[in-house]
C-alpha positions as CSV (number, residue, x, y, z in Angstrom):
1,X,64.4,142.3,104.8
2,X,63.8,139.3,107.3
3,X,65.2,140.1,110.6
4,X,65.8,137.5,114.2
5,X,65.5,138.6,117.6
6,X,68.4,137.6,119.9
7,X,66.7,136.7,123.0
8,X,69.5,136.4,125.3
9,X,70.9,139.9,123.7
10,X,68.0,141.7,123.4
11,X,69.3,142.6,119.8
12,X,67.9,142.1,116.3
13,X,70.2,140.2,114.0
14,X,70.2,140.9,110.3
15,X,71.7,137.7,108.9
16,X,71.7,138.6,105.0
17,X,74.3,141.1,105.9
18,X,76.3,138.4,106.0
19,X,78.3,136.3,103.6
20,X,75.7,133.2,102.5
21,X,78.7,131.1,103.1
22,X,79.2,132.7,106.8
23,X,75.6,132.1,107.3
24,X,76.3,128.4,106.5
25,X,78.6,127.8,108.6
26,X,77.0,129.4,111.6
27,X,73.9,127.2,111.0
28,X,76.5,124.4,110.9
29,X,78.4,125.5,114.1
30,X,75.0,126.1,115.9
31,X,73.3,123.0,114.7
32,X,76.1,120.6,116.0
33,X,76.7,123.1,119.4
34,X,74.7,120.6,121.8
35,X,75.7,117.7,123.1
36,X,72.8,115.3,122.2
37,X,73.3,115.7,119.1
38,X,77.0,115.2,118.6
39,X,75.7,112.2,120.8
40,X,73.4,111.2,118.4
41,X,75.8,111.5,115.4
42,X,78.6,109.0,117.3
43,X,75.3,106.8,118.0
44,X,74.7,106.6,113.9
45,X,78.5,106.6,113.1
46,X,79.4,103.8,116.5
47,X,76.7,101.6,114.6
48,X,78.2,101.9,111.3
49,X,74.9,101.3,109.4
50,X,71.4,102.6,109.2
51,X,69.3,103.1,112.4
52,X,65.8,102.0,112.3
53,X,63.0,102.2,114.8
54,X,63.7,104.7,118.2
55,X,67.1,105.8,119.6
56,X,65.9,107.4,122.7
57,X,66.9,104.6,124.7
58,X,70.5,104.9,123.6
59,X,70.6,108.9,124.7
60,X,69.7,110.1,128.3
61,X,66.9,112.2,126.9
62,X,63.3,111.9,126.0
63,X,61.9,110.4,122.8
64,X,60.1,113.9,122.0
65,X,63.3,115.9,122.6
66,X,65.4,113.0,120.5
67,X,62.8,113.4,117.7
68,X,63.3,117.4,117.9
69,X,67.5,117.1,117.6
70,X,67.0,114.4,115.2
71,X,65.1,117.2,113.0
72,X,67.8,119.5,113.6
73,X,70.2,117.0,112.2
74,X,68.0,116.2,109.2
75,X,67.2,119.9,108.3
76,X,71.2,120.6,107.9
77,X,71.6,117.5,106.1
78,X,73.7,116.3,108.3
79,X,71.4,112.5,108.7
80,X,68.7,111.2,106.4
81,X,65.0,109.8,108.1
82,X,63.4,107.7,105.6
83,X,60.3,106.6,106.2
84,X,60.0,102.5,106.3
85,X,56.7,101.7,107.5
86,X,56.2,102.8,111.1
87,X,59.9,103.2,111.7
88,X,62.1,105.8,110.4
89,X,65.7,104.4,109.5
90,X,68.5,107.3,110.1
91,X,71.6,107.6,108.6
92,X,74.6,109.3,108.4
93,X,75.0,111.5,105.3
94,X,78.8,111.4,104.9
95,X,79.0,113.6,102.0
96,X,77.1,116.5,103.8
97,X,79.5,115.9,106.8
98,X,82.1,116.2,104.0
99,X,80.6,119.2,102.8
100,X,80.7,120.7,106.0
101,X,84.1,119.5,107.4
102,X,85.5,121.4,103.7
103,X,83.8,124.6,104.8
104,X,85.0,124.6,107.8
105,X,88.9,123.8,107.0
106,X,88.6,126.4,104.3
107,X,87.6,129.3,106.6
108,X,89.9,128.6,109.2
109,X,92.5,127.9,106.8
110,X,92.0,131.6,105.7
111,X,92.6,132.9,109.2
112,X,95.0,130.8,111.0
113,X,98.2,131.9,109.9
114,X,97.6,135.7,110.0
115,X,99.9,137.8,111.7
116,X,98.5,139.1,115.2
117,X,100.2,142.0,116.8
118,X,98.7,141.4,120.0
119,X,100.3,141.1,123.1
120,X,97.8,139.0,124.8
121,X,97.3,136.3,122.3
């Protein structure tokens, strides 16, 4: 059994406890949580074709700390990086962001109609 440590809580997390599809979505939710890269995805999707070469200059950040959300992005699926020489072109992966904008309707389809007895909601 594989188990995270929560810095900021101190706590250990045991993620297969969850739901794989729960998992997903948190990946999904956490991957896309910071700005510079919901930046970087209206960068790709503004340009409406593949990116090639460096991007840094169109996001207040450094190259190094691009390349690292860039990753991010890649690792989920969310943009492709393929290699053209020394340049990388990226690209938006709009079936993955299909993928993902499915999942996420789904779930909250599930809970958004469900009767809440509470008096402060």
């Amino acid at each position: 059994m594989s188990y995270v440590y929560d810095i900021k809580n101190y706590s250990m997390i045991k993620k297969e406890k969850f739901e794989p599809r729960l998992q997903e979505l948190a990946r999904f939710a956490r991957v896309i949580s910071h700005p510079a890269r919901l930046s970087i995805l209206k960068y790709l999707a503004d340009a409406q074709t593949c990116i090639s070469g460096d991007i840094s200059g169109s996001i207040p950040l450094s190259r190094s700390t691009v390349s690292q959300h860039l990753k991010e992005l890649r690792d989920i699926g969310l943009i492709h990086g393929d290699i053209d020489g020394l340049k990388i072109n990226y690209c938006l992966c709009g079936s993955e962001i299909d993928h993902y904008l499915k999942a996420f309707n789904d779930f909250f389809e599930t809970i958004k109609d469900v009767e809440i007895t509470c008096k402060t909601c």
